[in-house]
C-alpha positions as CSV (number, residue, x, y, z in Angstrom):
1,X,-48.9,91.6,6.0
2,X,-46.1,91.0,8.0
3,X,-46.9,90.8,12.3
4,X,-43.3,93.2,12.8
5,X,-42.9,90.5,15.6
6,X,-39.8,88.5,15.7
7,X,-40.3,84.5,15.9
8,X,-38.1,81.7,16.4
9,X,-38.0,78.2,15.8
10,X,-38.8,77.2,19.6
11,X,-42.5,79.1,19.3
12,X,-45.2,77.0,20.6
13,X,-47.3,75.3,18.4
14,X,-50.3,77.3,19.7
15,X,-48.6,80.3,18.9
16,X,-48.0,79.3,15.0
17,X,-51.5,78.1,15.2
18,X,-52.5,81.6,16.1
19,X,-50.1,83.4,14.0
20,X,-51.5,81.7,11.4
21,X,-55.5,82.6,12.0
22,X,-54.2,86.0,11.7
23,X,-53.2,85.4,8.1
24,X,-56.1,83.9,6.9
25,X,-58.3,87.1,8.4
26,X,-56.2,89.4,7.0
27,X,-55.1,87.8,3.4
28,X,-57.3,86.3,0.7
29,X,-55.5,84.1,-1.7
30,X,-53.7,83.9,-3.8
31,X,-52.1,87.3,-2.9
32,X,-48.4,88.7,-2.4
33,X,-46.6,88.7,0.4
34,X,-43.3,90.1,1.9
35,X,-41.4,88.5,3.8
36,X,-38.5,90.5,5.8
37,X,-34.8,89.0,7.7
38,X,-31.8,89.9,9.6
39,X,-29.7,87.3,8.9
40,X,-25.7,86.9,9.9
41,X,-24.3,87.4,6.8
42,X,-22.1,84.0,7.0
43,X,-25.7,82.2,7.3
44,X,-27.0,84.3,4.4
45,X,-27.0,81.9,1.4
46,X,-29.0,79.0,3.5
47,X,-31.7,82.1,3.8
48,X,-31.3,82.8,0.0
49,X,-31.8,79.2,-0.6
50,X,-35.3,79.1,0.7
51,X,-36.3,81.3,-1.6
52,X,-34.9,78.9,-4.6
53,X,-34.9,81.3,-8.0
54,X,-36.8,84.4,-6.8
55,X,-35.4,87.9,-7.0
56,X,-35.0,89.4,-3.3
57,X,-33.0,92.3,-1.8
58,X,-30.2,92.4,-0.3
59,X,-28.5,95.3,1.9
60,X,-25.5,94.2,3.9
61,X,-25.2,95.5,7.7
62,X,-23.0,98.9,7.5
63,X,-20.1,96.1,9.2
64,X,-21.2,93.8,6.8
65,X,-22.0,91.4,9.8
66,X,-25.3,91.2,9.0
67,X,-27.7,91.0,6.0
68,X,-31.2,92.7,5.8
69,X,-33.5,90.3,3.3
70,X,-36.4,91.2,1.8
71,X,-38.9,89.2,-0.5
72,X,-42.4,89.0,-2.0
73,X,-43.7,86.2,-3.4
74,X,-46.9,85.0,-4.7
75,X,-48.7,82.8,-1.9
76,X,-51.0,80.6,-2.3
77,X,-52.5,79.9,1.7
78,X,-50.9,80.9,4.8
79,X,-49.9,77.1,5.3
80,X,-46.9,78.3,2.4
81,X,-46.4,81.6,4.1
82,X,-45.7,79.6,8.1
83,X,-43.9,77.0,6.3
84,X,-41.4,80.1,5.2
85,X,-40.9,81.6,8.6
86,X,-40.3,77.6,10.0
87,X,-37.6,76.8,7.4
88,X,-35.8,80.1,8.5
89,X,-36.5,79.7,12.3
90,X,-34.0,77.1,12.0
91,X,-31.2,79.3,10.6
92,X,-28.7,80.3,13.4
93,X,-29.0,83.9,14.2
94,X,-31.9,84.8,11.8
95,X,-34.4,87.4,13.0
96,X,-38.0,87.0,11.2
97,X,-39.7,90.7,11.0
């Protein structure tokens, strides 16, 4: 369940709070979940790194400025799931789908 919103790192707390509330009524647990980026493709093995040894998919911007990433993991609470989206918030350029 991804929101198809884009988020950033300066969202309000009340916001991740509410973002948040919205996983837990939509998700039960543990359950998969795919996580989706545009990432400037200098920046791309920081987003790579958050994601440690897990497969994901690539596909390079058709300039090759830009990366698409795509990932699905097994979560555990949404607490993993908005700890993902905060760690790559703080990634210049990165666009959370």
């Amino acid at each position: 369940m991804n929101t198809g919103n884009a988020r950033t790192e300066g969202e309000s707390e009340e916001w991740w709070e509410r973002f948040q509330d919205l996983i837990d009524d939509q998700s039960d647990f543990p359950s998969e979940y795919t996580f989706k980026f545009i990432v400037p493709s200098n920046e791309l093995e920081d987003l790579k790194a958050l994601f440690g040894q897990q497969a994901i998919s690539l596909r390079p911007s058709r300039k090759g400025n830009y990366t698409s990433v795509t990932a699905t993991l097994e979560m555990h609470s949404s607490d993993e799931i908005v700890a993902v989206y905060k760690a790559a918030a703080k990634i210049p350029g990165v666009v959370s789908l």
